[in-house]
Z-matrix of the N, CA and C atoms (Angstrom, degrees):
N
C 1 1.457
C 2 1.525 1 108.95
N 3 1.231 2 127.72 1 146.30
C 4 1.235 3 135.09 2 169.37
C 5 1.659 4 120.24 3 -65.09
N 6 1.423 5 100.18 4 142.81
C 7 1.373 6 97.57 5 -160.34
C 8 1.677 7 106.92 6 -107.41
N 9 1.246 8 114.47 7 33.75
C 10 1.371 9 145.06 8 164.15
C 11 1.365 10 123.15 9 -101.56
N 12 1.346 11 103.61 10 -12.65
C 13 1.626 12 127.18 11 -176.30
C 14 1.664 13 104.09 12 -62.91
N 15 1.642 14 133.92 13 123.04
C 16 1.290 15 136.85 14 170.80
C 17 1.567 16 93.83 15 -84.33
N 18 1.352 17 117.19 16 133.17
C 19 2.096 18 107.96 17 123.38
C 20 1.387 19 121.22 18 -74.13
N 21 0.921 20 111.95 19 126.03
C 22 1.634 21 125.93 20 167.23
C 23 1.375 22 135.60 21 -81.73
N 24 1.532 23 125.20 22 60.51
C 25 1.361 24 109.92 23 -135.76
C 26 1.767 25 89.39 24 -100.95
N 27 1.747 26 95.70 25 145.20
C 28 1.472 27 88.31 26 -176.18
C 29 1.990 28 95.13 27 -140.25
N 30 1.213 29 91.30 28 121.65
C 31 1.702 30 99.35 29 -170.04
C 32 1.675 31 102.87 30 -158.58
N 33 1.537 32 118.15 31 117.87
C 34 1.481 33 133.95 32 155.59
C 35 1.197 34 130.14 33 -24.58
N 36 1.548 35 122.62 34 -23.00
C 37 1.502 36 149.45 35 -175.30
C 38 1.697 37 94.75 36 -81.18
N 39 1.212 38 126.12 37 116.89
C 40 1.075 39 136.45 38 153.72
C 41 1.856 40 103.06 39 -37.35
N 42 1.524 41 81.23 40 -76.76
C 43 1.762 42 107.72 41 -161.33
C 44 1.240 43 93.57 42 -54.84
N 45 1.048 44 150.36 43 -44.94
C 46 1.768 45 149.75 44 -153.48
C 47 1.755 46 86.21 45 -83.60
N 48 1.167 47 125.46 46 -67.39
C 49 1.451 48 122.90 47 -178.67
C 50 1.266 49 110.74 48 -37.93
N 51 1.351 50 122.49 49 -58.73
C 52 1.562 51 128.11 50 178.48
C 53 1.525 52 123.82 51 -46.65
N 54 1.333 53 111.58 52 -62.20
C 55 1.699 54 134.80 53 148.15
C 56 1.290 55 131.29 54 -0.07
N 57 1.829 56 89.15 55 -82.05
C 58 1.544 57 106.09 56 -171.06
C 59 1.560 58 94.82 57 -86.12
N 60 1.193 59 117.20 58 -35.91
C 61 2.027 60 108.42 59 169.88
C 62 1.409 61 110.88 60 -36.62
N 63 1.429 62 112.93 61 -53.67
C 64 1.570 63 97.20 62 -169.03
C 65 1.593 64 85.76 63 -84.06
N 66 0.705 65 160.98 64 -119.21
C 67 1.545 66 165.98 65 -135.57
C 68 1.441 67 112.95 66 7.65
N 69 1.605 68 100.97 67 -52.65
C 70 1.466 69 128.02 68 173.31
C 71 1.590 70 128.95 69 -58.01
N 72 1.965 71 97.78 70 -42.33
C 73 1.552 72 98.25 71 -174.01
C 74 1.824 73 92.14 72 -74.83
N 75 1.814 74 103.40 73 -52.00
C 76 1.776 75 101.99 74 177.49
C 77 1.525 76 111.47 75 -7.90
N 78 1.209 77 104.25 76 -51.76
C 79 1.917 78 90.11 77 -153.18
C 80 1.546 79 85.03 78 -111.26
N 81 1.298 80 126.56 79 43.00
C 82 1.374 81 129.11 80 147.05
C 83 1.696 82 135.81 81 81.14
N 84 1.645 83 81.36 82 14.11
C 85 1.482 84 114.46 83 -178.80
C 86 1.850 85 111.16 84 -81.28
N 87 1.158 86 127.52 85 115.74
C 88 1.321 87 149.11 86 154.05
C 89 1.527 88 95.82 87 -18.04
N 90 1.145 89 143.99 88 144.30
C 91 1.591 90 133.08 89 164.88
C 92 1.355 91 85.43 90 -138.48
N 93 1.502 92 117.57 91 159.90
C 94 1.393 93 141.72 92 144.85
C 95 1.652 94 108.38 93 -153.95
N 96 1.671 95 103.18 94 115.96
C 97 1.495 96 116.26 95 173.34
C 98 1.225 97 115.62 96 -92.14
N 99 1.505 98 115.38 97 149.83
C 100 1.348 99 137.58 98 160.41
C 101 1.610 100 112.45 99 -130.12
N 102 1.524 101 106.19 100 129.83
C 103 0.951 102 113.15 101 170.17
C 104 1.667 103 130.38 102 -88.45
N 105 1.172 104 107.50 103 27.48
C 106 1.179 105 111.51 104 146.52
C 107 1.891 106 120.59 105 176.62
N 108 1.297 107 143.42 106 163.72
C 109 1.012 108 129.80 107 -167.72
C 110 1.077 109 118.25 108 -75.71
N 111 1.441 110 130.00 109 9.85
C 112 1.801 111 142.64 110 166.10
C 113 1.579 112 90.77 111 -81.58
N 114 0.957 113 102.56 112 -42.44
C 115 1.696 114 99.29 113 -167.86
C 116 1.369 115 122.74 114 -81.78
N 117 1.227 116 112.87 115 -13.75
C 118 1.183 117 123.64 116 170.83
C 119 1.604 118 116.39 117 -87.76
N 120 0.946 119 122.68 118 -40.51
C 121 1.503 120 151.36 119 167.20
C 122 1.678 121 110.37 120 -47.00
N 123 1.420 122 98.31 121 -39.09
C 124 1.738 123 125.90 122 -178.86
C 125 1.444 124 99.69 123 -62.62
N 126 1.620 125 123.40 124 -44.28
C 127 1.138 126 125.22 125 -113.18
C 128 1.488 127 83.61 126 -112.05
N 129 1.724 128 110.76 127 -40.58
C 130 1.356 129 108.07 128 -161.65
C 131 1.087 130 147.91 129 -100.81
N 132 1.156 131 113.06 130 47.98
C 133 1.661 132 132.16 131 115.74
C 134 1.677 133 123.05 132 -27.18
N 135 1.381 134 103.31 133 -49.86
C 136 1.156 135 133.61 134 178.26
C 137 1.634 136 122.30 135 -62.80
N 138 1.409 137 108.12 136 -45.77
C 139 1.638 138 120.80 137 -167.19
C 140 1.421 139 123.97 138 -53.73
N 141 1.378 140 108.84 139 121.15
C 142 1.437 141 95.97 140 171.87
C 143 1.464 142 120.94 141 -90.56
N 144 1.403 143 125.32 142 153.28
C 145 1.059 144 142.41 143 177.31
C 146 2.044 145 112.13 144 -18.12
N 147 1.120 146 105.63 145 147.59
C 148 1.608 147 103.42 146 170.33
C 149 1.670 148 124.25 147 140.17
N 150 1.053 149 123.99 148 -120.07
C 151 1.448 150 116.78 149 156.56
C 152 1.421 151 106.91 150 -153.01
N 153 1.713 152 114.36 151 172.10
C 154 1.247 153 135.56 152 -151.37
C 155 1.756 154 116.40 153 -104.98
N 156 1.391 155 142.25 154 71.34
C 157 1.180 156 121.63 155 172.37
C 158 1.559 157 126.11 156 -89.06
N 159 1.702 158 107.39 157 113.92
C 160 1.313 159 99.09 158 -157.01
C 161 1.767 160 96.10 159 -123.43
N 162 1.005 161 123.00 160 179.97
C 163 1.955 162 131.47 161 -169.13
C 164 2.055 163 74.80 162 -106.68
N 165 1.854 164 81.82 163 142.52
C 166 1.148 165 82.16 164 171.75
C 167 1.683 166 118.07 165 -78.00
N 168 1.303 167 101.63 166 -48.29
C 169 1.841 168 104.00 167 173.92
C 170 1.695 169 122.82 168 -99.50
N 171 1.288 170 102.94 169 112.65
C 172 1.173 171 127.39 170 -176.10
C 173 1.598 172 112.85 171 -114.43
N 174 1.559 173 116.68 172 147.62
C 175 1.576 174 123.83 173 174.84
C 176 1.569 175 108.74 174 -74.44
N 177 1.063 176 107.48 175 122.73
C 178 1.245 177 117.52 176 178.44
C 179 1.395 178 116.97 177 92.30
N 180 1.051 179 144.28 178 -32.57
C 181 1.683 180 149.43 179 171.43
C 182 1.531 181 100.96 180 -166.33
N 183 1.209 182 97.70 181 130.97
C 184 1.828 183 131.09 182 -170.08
C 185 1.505 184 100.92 183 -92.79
N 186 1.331 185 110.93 184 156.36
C 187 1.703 186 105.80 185 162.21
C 188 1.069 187 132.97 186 -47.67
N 189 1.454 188 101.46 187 -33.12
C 190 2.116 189 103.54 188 -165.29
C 191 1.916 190 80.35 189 -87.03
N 192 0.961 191 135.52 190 -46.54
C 193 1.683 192 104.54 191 179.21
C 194 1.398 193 120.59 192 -60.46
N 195 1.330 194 108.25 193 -29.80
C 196 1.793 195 107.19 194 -169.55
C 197 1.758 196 89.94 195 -63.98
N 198 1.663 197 119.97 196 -54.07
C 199 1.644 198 100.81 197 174.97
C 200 1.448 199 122.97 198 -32.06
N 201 1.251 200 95.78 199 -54.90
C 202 1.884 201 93.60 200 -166.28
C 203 1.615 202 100.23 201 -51.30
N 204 1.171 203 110.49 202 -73.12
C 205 1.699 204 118.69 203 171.46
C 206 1.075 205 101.62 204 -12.22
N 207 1.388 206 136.48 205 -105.42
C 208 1.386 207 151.72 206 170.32
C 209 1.490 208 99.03 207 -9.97
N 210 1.455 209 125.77 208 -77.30
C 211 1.924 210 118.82 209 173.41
C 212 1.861 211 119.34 210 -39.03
N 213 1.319 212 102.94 211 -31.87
C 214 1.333 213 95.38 212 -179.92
C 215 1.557 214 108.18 213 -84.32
N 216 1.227 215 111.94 214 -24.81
C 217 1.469 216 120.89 215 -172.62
C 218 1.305 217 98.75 216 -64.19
N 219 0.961 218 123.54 217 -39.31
C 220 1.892 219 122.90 218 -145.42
C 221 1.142 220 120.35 219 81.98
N 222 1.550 221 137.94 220 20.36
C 223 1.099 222 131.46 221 172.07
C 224 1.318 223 108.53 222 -95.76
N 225 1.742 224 137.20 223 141.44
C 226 0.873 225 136.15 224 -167.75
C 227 1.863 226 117.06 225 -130.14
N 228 1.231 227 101.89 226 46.23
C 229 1.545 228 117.33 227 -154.14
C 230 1.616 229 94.42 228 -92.79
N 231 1.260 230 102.63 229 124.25
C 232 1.751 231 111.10 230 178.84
C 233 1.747 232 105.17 231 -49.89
N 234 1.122 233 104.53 232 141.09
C 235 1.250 234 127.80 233 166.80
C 236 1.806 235 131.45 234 -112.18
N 237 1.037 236 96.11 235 118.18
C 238 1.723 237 105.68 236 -175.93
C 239 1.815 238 94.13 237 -107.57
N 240 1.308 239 112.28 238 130.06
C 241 1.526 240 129.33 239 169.71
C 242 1.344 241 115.99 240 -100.17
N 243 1.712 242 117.24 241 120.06
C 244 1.530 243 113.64 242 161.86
C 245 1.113 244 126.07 243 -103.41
N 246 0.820 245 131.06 244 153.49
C 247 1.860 246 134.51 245 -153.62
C 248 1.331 247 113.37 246 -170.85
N 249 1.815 248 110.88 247 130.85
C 250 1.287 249 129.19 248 170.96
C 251 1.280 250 111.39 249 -52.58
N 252 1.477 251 134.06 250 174.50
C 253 1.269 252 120.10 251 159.74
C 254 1.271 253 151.27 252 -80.10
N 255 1.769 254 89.90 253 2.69
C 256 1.715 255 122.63 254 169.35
C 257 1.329 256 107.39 255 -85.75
N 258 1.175 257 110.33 256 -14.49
C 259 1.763 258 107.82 257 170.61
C 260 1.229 259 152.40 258 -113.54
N 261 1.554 260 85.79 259 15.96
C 262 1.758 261 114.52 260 158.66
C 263 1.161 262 123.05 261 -16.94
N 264 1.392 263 103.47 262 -70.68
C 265 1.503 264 105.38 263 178.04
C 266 1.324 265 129.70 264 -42.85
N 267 1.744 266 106.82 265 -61.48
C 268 1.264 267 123.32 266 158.46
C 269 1.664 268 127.06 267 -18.16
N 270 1.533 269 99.15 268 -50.87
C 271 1.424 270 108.54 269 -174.33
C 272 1.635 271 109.02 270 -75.83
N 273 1.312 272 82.84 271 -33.14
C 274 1.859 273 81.63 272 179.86
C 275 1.268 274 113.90 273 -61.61
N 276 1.240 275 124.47 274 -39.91
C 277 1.349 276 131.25 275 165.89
C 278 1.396 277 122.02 276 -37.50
N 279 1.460 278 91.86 277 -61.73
C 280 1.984 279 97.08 278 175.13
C 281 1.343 280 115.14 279 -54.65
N 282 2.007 281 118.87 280 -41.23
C 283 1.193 282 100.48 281 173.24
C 284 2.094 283 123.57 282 -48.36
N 285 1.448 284 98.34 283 -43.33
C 286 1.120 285 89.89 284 -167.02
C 287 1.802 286 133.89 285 -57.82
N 288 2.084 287 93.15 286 -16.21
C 289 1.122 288 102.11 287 174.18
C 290 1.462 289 107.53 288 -86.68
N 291 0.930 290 130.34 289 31.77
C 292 1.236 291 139.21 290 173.67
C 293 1.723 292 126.08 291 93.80
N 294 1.159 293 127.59 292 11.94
C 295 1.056 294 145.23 293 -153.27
C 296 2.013 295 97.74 294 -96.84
N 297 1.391 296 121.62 295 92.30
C 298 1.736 297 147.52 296 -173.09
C 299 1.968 298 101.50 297 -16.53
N 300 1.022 299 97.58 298 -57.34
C 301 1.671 300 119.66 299 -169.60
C 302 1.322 301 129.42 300 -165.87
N 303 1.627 302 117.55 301 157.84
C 304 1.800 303 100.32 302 -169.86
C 305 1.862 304 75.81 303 -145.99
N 306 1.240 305 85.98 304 153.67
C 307 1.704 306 122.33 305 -169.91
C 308 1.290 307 110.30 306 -109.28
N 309 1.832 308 122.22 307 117.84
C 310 1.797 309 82.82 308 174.68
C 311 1.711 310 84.93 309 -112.15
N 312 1.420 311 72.09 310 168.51
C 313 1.665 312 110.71 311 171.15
C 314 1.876 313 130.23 312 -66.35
N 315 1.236 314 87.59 313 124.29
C 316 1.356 315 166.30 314 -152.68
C 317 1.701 316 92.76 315 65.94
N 318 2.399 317 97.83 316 113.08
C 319 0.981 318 87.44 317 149.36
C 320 1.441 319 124.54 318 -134.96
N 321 1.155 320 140.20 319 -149.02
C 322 1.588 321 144.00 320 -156.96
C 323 1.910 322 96.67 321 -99.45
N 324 1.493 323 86.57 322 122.01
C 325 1.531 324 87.72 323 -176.62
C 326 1.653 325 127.34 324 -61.42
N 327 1.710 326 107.78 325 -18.59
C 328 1.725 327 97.32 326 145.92
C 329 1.442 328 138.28 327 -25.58
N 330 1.774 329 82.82 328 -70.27
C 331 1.571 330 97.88 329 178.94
C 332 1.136 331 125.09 330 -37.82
N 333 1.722 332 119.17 331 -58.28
C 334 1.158 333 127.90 332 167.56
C 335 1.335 334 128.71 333 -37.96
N 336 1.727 335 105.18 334 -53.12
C 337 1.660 336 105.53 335 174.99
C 338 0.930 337 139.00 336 -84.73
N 339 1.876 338 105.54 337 7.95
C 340 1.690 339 109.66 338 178.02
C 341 1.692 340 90.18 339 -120.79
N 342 1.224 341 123.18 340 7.59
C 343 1.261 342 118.58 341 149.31
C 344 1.701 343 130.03 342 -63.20
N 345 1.808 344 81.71 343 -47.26
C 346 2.070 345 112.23 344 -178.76
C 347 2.172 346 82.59 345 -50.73
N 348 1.273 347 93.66 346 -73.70
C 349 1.534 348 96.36 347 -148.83
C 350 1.540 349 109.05 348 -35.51
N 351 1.379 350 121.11 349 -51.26
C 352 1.303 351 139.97 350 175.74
C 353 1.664 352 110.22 351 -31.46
N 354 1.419 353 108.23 352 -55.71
C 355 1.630 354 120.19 353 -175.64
C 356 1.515 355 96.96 354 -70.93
N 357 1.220 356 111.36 355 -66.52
C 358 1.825 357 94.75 356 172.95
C 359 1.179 358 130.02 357 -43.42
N 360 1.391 359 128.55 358 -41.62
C 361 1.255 360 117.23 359 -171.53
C 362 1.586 361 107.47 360 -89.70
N 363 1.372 362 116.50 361 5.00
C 364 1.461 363 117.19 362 162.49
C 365 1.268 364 117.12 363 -89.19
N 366 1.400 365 116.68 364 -23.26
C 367 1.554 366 133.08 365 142.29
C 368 1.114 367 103.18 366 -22.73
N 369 1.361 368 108.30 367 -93.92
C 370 1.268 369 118.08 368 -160.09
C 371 1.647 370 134.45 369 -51.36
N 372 1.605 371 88.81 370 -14.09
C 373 1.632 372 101.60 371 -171.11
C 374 1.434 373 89.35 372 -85.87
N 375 0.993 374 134.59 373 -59.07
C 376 1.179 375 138.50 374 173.77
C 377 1.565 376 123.40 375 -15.18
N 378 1.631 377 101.03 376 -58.63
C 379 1.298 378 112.26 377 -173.27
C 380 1.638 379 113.00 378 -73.65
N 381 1.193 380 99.27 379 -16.29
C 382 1.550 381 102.58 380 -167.10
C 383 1.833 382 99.64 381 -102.56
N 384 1.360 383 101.20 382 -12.49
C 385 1.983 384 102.54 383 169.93
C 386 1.932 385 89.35 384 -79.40
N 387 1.499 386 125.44 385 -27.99
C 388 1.298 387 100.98 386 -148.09
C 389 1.982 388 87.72 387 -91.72
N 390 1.355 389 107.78 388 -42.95
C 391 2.048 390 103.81 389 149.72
C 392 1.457 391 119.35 390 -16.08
N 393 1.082 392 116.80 391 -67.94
C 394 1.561 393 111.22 392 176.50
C 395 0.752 394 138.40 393 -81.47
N 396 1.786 395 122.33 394 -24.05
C 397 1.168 396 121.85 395 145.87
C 398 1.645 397 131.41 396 -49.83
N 399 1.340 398 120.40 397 -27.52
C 400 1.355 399 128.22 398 -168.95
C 401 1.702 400 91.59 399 -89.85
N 402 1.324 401 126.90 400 -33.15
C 403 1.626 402 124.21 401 -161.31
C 404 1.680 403 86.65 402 -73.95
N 405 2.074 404 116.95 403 -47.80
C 406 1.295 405 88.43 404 -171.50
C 407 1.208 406 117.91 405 -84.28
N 408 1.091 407 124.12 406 -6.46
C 409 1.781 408 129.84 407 161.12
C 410 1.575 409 110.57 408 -43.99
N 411 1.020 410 110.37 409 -39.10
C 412 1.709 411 129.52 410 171.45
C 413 1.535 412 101.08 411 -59.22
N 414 1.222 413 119.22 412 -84.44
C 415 1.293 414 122.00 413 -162.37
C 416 1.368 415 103.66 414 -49.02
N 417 1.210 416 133.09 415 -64.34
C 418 1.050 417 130.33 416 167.04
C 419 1.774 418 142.38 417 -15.10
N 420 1.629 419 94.76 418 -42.24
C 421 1.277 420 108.33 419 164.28
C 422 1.629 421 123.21 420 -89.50
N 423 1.179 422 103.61 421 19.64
C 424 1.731 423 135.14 422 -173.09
C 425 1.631 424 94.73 423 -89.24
N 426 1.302 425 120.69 424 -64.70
C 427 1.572 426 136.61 425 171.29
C 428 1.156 427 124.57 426 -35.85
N 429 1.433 428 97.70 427 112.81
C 430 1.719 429 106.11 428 172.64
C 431 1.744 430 112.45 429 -52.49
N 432 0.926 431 107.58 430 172.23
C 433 1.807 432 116.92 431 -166.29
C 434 1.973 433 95.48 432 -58.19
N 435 1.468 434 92.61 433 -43.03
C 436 1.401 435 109.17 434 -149.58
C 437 1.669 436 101.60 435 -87.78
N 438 1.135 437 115.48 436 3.07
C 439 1.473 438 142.31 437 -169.36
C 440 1.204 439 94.34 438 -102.69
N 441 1.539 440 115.90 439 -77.15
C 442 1.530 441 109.98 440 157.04
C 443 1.214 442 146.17 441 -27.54
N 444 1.453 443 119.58 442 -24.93
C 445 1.272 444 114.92 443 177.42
C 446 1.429 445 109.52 444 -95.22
N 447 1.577 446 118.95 445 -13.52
C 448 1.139 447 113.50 446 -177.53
C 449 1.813 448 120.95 447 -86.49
N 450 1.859 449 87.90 448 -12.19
C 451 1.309 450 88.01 449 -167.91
C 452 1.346 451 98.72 450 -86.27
N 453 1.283 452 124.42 451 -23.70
C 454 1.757 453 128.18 452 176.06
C 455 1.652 454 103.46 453 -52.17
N 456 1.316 455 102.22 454 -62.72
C 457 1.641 456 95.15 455 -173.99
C 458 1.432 457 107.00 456 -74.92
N 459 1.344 458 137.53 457 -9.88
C 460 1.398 459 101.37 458 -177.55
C 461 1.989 460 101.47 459 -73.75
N 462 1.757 461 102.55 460 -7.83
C 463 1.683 462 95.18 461 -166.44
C 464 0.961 463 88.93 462 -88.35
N 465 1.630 464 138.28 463 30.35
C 466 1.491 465 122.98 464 -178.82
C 467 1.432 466 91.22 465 -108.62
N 468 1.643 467 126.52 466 -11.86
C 469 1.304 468 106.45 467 -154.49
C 470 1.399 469 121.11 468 122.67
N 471 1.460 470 112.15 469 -35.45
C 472 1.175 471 127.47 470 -123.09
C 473 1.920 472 88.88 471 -87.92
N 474 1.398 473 136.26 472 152.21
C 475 0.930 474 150.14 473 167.57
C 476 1.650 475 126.58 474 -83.80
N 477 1.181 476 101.59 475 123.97
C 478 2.162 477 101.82 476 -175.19
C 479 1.890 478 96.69 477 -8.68
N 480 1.372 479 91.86 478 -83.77
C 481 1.811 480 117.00 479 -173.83
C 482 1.510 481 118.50 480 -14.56
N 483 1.189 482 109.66 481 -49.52
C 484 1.604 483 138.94 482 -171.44
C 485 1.698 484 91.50 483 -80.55
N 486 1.407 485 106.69 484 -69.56
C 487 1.749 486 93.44 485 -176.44
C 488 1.074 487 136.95 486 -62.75
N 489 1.064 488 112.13 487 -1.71
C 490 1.754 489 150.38 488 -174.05
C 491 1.678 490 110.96 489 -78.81
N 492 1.680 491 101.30 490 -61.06
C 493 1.375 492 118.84 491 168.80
C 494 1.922 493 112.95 492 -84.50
N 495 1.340 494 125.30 493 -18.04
C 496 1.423 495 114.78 494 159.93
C 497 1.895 496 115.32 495 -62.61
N 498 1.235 497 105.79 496 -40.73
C 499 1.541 498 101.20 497 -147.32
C 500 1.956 499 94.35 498 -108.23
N 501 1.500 500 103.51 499 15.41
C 502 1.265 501 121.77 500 -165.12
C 503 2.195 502 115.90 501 18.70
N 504 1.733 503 90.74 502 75.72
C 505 1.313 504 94.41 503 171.98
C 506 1.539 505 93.93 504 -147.20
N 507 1.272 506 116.47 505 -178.68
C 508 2.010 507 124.95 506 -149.86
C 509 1.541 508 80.76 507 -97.18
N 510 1.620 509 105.15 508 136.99
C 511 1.587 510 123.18 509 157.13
C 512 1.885 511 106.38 510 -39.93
N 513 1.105 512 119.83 511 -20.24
C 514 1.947 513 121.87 512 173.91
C 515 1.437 514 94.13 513 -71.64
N 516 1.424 515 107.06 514 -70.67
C 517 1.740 516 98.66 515 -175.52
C 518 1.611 517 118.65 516 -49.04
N 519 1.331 518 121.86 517 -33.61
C 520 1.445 519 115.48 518 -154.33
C 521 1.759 520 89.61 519 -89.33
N 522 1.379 521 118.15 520 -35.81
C 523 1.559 522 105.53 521 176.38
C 524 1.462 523 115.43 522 -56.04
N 525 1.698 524 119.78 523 -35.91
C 526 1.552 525 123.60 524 179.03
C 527 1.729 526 96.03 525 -52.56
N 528 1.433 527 106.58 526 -76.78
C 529 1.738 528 110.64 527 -173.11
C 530 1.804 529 96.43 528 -30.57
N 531 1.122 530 119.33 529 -54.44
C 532 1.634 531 119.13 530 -144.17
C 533 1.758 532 87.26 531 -57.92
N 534 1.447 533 114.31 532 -47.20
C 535 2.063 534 110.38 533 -157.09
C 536 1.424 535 87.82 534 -77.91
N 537 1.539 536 121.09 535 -17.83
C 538 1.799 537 91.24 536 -178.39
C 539 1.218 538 116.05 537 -76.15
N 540 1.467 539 113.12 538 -36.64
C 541 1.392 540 117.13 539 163.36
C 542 1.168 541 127.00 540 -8.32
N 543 1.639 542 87.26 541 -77.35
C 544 1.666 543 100.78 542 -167.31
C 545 1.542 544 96.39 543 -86.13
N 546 1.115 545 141.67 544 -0.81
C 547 1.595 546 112.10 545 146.24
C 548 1.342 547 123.38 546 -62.71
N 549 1.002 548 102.14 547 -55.22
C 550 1.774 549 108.81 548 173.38
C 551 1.422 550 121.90 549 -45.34
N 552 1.448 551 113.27 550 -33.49
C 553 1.101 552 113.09 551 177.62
C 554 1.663 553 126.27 552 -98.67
N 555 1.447 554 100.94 553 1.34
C 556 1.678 555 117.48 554 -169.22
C 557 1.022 556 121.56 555 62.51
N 558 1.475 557 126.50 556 19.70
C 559 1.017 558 121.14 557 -175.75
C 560 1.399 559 132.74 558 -105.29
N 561 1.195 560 137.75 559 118.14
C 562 1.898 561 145.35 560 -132.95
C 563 1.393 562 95.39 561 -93.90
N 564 1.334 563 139.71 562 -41.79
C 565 1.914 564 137.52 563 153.66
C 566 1.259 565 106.46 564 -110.98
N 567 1.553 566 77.70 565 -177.71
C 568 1.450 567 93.95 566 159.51
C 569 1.734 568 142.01 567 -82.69
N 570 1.364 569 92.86 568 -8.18
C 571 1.492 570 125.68 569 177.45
C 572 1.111 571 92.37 570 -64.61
N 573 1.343 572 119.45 571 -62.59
C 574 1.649 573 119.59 572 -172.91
C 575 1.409 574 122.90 573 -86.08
N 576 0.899 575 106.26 574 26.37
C 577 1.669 576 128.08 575 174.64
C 578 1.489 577 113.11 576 -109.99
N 579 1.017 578 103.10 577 -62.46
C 580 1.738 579 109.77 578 175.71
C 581 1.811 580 93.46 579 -55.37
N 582 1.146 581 133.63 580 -78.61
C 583 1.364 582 134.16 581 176.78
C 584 1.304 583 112.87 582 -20.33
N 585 1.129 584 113.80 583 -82.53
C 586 1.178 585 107.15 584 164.09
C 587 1.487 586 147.26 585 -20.01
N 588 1.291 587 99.43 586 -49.64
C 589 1.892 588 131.52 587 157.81
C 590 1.575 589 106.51 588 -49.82
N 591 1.181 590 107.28 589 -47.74
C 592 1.601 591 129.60 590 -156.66
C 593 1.876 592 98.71 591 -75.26
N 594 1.115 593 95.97 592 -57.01
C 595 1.402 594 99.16 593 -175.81
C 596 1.716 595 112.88 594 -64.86
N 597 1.286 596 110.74 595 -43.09
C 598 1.286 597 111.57 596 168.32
C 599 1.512 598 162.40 597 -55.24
N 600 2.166 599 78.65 598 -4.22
C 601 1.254 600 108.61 599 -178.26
C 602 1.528 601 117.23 600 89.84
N 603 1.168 602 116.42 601 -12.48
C 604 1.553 603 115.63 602 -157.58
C 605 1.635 604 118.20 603 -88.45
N 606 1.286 605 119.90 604 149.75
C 607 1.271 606 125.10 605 -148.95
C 608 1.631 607 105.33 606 -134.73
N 609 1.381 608 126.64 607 111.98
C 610 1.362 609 125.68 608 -177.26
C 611 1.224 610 124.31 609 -47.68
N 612 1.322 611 128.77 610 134.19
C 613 1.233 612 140.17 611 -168.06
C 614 1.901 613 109.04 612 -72.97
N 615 1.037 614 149.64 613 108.87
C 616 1.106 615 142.55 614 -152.45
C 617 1.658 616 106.68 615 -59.60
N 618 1.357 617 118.71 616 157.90
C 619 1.465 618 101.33 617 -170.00
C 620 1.350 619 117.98 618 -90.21
C-alpha cells in the first residue's frame, strides 16, 4: 500500500476519535479526523487520497448519506462502516451501497487494522486500474483518424476482409493500419488489445 495513503476517520464520539486515532497512527497509519460527515464533506476539496472509516449513525448526516454524497461527488475512497449492534442492518445497507466492510462496536483492534489494510490496498488497485487506463487513453490519442477506425472495429470483432470492405480500402492497406496500431499501442495480439480496451473502459465508435 502506499505510504501517502490518509485514514479518514469520521465519528461524533469524541473518545472513539481520540482512541482509534492513536491506534491508527501506532501501527503507522497517516490519520486525519472529522467529527462529523458535514465536516468531512466541508473539507473535501481538501482530502488526501486513502480510505474512509466512518460511524454509521451520526447527527446530522449518517453513513449511507455521506456514500451517496461521496457517489455524486466522484470521490471513490474505500469505505469501512462502524456500527453498534442495533445497527446491523443499517450497515448492511451501506455495504450494499458500496461501502468495503463494517465493524461493530466495541471491536478488536486486529479487526480494525486488517480491515484498514484491505481498504488501502483496494485503494491502491484502483489507482493503478485508473494509471492504465489514462496511459491507454494516451496511446490511443497517438492514432491517426484512420488508425482509429480500425482499432474500433478490430474491438468489434471485426476481420481484416470486413474492415477492408467498411472503410472501402485493400485488406494490404488495412493489415499496414492494423501493425501500427498495435505498435502504438504495445500491444503483442489481439487478445491483449481487446484487454487492454476492456480495462480502459473504452467503447467502439459506431462504424
Amino acid at each position: 500500500m502506499t505510504s501517502e495513503a490518509f485514514v479518514h476517520l469520521i465519528d461524533d464520539d469524541d473518545g472513539v476519535r481520540r482512541s482509534l486515532a492513536f491506534l491508527l497512527t501506532a501501527a503507522g497509519h497517516s490519520v486525519r479526523v472529522h467529527e462529523s460527515a458535514i465536516a468531512f464533506l466541508a473539507a473535501l476539496p481538501t482530502i488526501q487520497p486513502g480510505c474512509i472509516i466512518s460511524d454509521v449513525r451520526m447527527p446530522g448526516m449518517d453513513g449511507i448519506e455521506l456514500q451517496q454524497r461521496l457517489r455524486d461527488a466522484g470521490t471513490n475512497l474505500p469505505i469501512i462502516i462502524m456500527t453498534g449492534h442495533s445497527d446491523v442492518p443499517l450497515a448492511v445497507k451501506a455495504m450494499k451501497a458500496g461501502a468495503i466492510d463494517f465493524i461493530e462496536k466495541p471491536f478488536d483492534d486486529e479487526v480494525m487494522l486488517a480491515a484498514i489494510r484491505i481498504a488501502l490496498d483496494e485503494h491502491d488497485q484502483a489507482g493503478h486500474r485508473e494509471a492504465e487506463a489514462a496511459n491507454v487513453q494516451a496511446k490511443v490519442k497517438s492514432l491517426t483518424n484512420r488508425e482509429r477506425q480500425v482499432l474500433d472495429r478490430l474491438l468489434e470483432g471485426r476481420p481484416n476482409k470486413i474492415i477492408a470492405y467498411d472503410l472501402t480500402l485493400s485488406t494490404r492497406t488495412v493489415e499496414v493500419h492494423r501493425a501500427s496500431v498495435m505498435t502504438k499501442m504495445a500491444a503483442n495480439s489481439l487478445s491483449e488489445l481487446v484487454r487492454m480496451a476492456l480495462n480502459a473502459g473504452m467503447m467502439p465508435s459506431p462504424p
